[in-house]
N, CA and C atoms as a LAMMPS dump frame, in Angstrom:
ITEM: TIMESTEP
0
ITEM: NUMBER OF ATOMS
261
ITEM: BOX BOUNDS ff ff ff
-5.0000000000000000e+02 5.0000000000000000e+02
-5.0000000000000000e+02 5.0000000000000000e+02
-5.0000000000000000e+02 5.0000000000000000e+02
ITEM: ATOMS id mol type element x y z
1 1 1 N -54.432 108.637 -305.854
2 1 2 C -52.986 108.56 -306.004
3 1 3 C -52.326 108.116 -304.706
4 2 1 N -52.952 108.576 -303.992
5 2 2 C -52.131 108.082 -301.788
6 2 3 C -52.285 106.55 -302.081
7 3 1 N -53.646 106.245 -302.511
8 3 2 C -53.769 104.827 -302.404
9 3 3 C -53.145 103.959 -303.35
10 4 1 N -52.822 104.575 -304.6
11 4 2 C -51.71 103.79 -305.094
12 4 3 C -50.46 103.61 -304.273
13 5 1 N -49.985 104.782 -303.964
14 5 2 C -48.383 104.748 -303.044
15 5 3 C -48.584 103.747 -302.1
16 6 1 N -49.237 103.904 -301.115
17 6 2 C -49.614 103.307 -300.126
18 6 3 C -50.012 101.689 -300.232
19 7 1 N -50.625 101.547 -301.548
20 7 2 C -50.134 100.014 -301.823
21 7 3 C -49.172 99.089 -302.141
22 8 1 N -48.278 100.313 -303.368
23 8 2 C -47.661 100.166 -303.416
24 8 3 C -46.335 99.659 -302.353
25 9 1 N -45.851 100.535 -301.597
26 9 2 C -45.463 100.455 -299.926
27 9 3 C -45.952 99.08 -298.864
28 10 1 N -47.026 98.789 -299.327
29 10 2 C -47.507 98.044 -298.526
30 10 3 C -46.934 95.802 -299.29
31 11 1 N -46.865 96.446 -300.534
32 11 2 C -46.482 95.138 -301.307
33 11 3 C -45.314 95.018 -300.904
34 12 1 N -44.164 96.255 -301.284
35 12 2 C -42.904 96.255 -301.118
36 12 3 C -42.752 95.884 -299.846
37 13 1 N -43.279 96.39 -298.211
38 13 2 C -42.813 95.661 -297.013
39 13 3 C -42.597 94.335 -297.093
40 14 1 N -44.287 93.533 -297.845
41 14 2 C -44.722 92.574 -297.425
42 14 3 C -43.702 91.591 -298.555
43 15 1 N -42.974 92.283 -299.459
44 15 2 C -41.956 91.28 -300.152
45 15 3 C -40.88 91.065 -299.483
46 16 1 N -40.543 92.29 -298.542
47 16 2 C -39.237 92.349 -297.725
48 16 3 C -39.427 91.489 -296.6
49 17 1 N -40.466 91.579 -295.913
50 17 2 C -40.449 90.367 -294.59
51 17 3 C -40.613 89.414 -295.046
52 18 1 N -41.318 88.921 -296.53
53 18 2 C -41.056 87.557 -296.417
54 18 3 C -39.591 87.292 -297.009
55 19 1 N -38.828 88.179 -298.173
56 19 2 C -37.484 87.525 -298.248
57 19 3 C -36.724 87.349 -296.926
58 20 1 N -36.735 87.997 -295.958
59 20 2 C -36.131 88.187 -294.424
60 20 3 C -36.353 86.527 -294.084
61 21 1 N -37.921 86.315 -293.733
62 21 2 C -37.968 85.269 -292.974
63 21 3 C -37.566 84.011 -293.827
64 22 1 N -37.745 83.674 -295.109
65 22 2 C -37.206 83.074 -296.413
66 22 3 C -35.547 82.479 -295.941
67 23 1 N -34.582 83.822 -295.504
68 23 2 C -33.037 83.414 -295.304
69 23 3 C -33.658 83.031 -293.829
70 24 1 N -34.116 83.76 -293.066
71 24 2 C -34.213 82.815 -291.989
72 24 3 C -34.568 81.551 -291.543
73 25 1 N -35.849 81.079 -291.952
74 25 2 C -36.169 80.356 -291.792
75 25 3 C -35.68 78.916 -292.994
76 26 1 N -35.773 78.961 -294.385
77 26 2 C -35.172 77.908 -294.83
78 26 3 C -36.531 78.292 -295.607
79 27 1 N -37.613 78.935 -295.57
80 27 2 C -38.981 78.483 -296.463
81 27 3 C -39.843 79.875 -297.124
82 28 1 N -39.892 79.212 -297.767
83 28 2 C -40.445 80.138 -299.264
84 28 3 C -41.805 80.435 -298.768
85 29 1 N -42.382 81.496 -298.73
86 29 2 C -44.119 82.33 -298.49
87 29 3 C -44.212 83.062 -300.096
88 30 1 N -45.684 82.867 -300.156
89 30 2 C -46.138 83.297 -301.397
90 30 3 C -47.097 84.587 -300.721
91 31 1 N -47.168 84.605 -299.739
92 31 2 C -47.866 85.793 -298.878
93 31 3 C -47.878 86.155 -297.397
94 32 1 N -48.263 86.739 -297.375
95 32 2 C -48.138 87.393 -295.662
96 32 3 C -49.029 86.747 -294.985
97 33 1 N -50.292 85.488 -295.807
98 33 2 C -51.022 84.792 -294.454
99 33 3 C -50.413 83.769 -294.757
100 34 1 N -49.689 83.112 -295.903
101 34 2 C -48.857 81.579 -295.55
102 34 3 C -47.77 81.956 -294.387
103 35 1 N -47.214 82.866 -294.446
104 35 2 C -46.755 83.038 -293.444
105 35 3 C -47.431 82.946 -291.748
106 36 1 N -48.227 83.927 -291.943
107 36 2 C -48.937 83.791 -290.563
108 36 3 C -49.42 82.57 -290.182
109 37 1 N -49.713 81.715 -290.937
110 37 2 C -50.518 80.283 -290.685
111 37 3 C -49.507 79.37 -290.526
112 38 1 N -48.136 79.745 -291.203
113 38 2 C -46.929 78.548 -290.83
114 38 3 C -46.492 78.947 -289.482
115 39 1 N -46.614 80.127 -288.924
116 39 2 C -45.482 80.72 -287.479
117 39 3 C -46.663 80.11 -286.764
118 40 1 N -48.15 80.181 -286.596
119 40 2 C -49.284 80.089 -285.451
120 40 3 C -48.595 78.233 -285.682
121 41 1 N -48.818 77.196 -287.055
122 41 2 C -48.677 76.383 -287.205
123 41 3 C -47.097 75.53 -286.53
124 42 1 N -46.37 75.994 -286.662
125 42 2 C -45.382 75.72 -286.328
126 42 3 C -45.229 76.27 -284.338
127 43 1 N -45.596 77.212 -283.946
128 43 2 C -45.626 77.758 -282.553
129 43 3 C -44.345 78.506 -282.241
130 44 1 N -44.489 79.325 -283.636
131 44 2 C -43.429 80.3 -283.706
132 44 3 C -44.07 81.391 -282.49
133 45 1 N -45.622 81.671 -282.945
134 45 2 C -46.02 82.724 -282.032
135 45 3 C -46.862 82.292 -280.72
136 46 1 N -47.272 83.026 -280.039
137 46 2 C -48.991 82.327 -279.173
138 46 3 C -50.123 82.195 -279.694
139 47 1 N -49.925 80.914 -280.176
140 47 2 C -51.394 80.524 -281.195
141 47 3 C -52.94 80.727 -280.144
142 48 1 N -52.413 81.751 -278.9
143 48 2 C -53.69 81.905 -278.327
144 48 3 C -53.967 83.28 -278.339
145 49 1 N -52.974 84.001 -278.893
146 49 2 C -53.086 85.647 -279.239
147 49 3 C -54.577 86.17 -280.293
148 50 1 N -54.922 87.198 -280.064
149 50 2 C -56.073 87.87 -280.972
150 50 3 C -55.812 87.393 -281.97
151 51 1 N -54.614 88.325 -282.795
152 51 2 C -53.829 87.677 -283.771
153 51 3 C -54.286 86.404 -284.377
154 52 1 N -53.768 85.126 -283.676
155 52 2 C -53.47 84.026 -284.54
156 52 3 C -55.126 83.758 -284.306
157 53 1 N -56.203 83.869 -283.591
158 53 2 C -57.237 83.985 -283.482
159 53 3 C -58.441 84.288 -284.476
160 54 1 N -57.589 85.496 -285.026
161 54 2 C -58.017 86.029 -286.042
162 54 3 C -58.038 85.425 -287.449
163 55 1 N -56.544 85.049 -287.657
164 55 2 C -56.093 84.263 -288.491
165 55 3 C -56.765 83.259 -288.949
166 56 1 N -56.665 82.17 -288.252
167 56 2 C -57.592 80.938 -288.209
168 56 3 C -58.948 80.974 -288.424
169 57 1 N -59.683 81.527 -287.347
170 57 2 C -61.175 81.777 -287.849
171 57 3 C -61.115 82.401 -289.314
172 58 1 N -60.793 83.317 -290.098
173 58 2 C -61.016 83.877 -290.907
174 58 3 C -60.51 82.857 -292.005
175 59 1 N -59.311 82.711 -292.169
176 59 2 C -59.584 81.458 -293.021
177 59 3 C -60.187 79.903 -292.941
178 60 1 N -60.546 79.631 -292.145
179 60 2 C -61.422 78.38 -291.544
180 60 3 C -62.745 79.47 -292.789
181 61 1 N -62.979 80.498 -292.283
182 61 2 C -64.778 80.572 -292.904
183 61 3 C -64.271 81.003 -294.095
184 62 1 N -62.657 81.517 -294.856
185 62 2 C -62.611 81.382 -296.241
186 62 3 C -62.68 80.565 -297.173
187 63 1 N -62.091 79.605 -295.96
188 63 2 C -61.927 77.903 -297.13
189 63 3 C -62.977 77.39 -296.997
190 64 1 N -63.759 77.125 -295.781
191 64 2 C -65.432 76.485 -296.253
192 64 3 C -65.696 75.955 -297.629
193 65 1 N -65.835 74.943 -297.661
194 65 2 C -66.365 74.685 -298.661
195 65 3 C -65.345 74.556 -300.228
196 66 1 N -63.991 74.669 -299.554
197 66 2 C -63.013 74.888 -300.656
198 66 3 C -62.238 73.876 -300.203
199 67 1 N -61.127 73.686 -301.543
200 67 2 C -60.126 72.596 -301.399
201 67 3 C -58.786 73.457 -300.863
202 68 1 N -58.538 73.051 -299.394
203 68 2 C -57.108 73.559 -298.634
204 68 3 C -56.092 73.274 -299.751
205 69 1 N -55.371 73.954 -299.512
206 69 2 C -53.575 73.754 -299.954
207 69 3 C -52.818 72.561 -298.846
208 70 1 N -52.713 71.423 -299.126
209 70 2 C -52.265 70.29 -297.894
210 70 3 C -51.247 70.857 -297.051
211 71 1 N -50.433 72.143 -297.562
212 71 2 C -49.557 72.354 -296.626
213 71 3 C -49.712 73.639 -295.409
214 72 1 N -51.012 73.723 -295.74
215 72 2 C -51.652 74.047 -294.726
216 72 3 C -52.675 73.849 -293.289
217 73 1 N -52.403 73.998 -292.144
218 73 2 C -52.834 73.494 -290.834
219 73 3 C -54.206 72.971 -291.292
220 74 1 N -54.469 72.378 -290.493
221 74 2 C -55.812 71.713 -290.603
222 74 3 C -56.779 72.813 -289.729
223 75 1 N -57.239 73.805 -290.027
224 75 2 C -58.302 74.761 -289.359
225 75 3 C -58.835 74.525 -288.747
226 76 1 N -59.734 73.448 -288.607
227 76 2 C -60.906 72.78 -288.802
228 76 3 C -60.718 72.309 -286.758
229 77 1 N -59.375 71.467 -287.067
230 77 2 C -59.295 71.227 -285.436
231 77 3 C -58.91 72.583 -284.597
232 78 1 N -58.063 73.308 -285.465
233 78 2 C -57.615 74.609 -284.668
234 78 3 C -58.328 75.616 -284.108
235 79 1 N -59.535 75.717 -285.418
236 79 2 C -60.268 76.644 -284.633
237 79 3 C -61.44 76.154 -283.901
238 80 1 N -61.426 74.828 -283.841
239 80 2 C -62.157 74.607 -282.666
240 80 3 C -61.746 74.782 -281.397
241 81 1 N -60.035 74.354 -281.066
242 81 2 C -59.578 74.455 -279.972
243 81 3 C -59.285 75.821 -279.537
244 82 1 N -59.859 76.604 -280.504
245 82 2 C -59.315 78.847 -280.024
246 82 3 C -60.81 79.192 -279.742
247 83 1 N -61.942 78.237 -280.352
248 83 2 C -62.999 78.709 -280.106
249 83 3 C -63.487 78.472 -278.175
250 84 1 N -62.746 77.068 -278.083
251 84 2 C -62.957 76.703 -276.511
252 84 3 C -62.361 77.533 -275.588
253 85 1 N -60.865 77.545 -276.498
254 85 2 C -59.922 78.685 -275.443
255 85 3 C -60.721 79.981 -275.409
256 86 1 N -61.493 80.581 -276.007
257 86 2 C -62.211 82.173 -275.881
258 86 3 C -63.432 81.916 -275.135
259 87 1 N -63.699 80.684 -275.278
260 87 2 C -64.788 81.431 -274.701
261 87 3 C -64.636 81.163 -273.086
């Protein structure tokens, strides 16, 4: 039952920051990583943070082998250039 609430809670934030950034920004998110991948993409944040680090690699090895959404960054160069920056 916690883990229902608690998901619950967790949907409801994640509808509220994106209507927030939605009036702010001018653009529609269908989730909390189109989001994250448009702010690293755009250089809303420090695309050299753990964070956007995280981001990237993890979907770089989700999409493998899958067809991207075009309006999404090209991974492929990005996380090569976070892989140089780390190490």
């Amino acid at each position: 039952m916690a883990t229902d609430v608690e998901e619950e809670l967790t949907t409801a934030a994640s509808f509220l920051i994106r209507e927030w950034v939605e009036k702010l920004l001018g653009v529609k998110f269908n989730s909390l990583r189109e989001l994250a991948v448009y702010l690293i993409d755009k250089m809303y944040v420090d695309n050299r943070s753990n964070a956007a680090f995280t981001v990237l690699t993890t979907m770089a090895k989700s999409n493998k082998g899958q067809n991207q959404d075009p309006n999404m960054l090209n991974l492929g160069v990005f996380t090569s250039f976070f892989v140089f920056q780390k190490s």
